[in-house]
Every structure is written in structure tokens, then in C-alpha cells.
C-alpha positions, -999 to +999 in steps of 0.1 A: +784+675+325+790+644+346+758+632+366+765+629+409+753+592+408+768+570+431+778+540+412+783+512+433+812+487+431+796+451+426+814+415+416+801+397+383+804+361+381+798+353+348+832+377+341+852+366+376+854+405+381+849+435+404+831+459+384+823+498+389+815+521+364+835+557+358+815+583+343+832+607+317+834+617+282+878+609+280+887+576+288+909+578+314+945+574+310+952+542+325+928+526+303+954+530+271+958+494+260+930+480+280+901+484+268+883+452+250+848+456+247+821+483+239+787+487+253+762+504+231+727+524+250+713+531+219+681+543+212+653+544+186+628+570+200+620+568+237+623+528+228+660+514+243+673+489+218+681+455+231+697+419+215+688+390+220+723+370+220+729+331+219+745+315+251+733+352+270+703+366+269+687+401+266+713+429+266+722+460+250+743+457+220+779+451+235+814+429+225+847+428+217+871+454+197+888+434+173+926+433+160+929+470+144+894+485+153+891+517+166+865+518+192+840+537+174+845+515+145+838+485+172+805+506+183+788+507+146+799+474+142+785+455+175+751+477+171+746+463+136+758+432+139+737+421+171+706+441+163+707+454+125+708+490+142+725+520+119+739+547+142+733+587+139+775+598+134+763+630+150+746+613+177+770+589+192+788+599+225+812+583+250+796+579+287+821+561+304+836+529+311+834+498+330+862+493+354+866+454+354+896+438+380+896+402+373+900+377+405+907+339+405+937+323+382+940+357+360+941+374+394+944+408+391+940+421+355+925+454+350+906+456+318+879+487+307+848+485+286+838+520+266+805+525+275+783+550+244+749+566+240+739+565+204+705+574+186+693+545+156+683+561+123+674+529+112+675+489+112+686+461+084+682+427+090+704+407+109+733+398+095+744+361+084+761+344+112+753+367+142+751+357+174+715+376+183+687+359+177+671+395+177+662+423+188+633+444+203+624+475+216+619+482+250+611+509+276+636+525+300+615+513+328+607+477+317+647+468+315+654+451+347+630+430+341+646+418+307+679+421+312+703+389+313+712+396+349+707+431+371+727+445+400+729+480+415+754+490+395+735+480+363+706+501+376+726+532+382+744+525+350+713+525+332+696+558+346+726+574+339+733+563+306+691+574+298+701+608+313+730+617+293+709+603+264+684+630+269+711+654+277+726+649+242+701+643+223+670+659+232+638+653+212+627+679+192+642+717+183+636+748+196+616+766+174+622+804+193+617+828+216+579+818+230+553+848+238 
């Protein structure tokens, strides 16, 4: 199930891009080849997990696919290597993806981010040579405030991503039928 959110279309400096967000569980077809990053809503309890990286700031795990990564391999890999995070296999979905449309000298190029849910069993320390200087745990509602920068879309994003997280994953098991 796709949430009705209206996800706004908003320009991000730091990237020189038009940004909107395209919720589904596929990536969509004209996506093949372009897709360079991963963003990684995971979550440890009700707790959402954030890094604390160099040169940005406070952010969810997220970064590059590298040369012959799969994108889920990219996932596991950003997660643990900016916050020490191991991810639940079974609990690991694709959202959406970030629709970015560069302006300025590279004018034009469309480029996607994968954008995942994903529930933490458990953390190891940081590796050697990371780029985080952390991580913490925080609650959906005290994000903005934290976050390396905030937008509408961001916000949407976010409520979105903590939906279908709930959606997926629910806490706890039914049990049976109640009296």
C-alpha cells in the first residue's frame, strides 16, 4: 500500500537539484542506470537511528553505491559503516526514491536515490575510517530539529517513511482471537 501524501517538489542547494520523492515498492523503470545513492530510515525500537557524519551533520544513514554493489548490499553497508547498525534481512523494505534533476553546469541530469525502511537487531562499533563521528537515537518527533537541514519534502518524507515502518514491521505478534 502506497500512502496519499502529497510530496512536495523542493530545490536542494547543497546538491544543485530539484528534488521530489516517489513513493513505491519497484523502482521505476527510468531509474535503470541511475540510481547512486541509498537512504537508510532504520530503526531500533520506536528510537529512529541517526549519524553523525563529518563535513554534514545529523542524518539518517545514507551514500553512495559503489562500483559492483547491489543496492541492498549498499544499504547493509552505509547502515554499518556510518552508525555500527546490523540490519534485520527480513525486515528491510524499499519505500521509494528520490527524484533528483540537477541544474547549473551539469544542467539537466536525472539521477535517483533508493530510499528503505529497515529494523536494527543490533550495533558494533564504528568502523576504522568512517566518516560518522556517531550515532544516536532519536524520536520520530524530535528529527527536524536535528537534522542537517529540513524542507517540506523532508517532513513528508519522514512521516511516510515512519508509516510504512509501522506498516511492515509492527511491534509485537498477535497472540489470537481475543474474548
Amino acid at each position: 500500500m502506497i500512502a496519499r501524501l502529497q510530496f512536495p517538489r523542493v530545490y536542494w542547494s547543497i546538491w544543485d537539484s530539484d528534488v521530489e520523492f516517489i513513493p513505491t515498492e519497484v523502482l521505476p523503470p527510468e531509474s535503470e542506470g541511475k540510481v547512486f545513492a541509498v537512504i537508510v530510515h532504520s530503526f531500533f525500537g520506536a528510537s529512529v537511528v541517526m549519524a553523525d557524519i563529518l563535513g554534514r551533520g545529523v542524518c539518517v544513514p545514507s551514500g553512495r553505491i559503489e562500483h559492483g554493489e547491489t543496492i541492498d548490499d549498499a544499504v547493509v553497508r552505509e547502515a554499518y559503516e556510518e552508525t555500527g547498525a546490523h540490519l534485520d534481512p527480513k525486515r528491510r523494505q524499499l519505500i521509494g526514491c528520490y527524484r533528483m534533476v540537477k541544474r547549473g553546469a551539469s544542467g539537466g541530469g536525472v539521477y535517483y536515490s533508493a530510499c528503505f525502511v529497515a529494523e536494527v537487531t543490533h550495533f558494533d562499533p564504528i568502523p576504522a575510517g568512517s566518516e560518522s563521528n556517531g550515532y544516536f537515537l532519536l524520536a520520530p518527533e524530535d528529527i527536524a530539529d536535528q537534522y542537517f537541514m529540513w524542507d517540506d519534502l523532508l517532513a513528508t518524507a519522514f512521516e511516510y517513511a515512519y508509516s510504512e515502518r509501522n506498516r511492515l514491521f509492527p511491534f509485537g505478534e498477535t497472540l489470537g482471537e481475543q474474548p
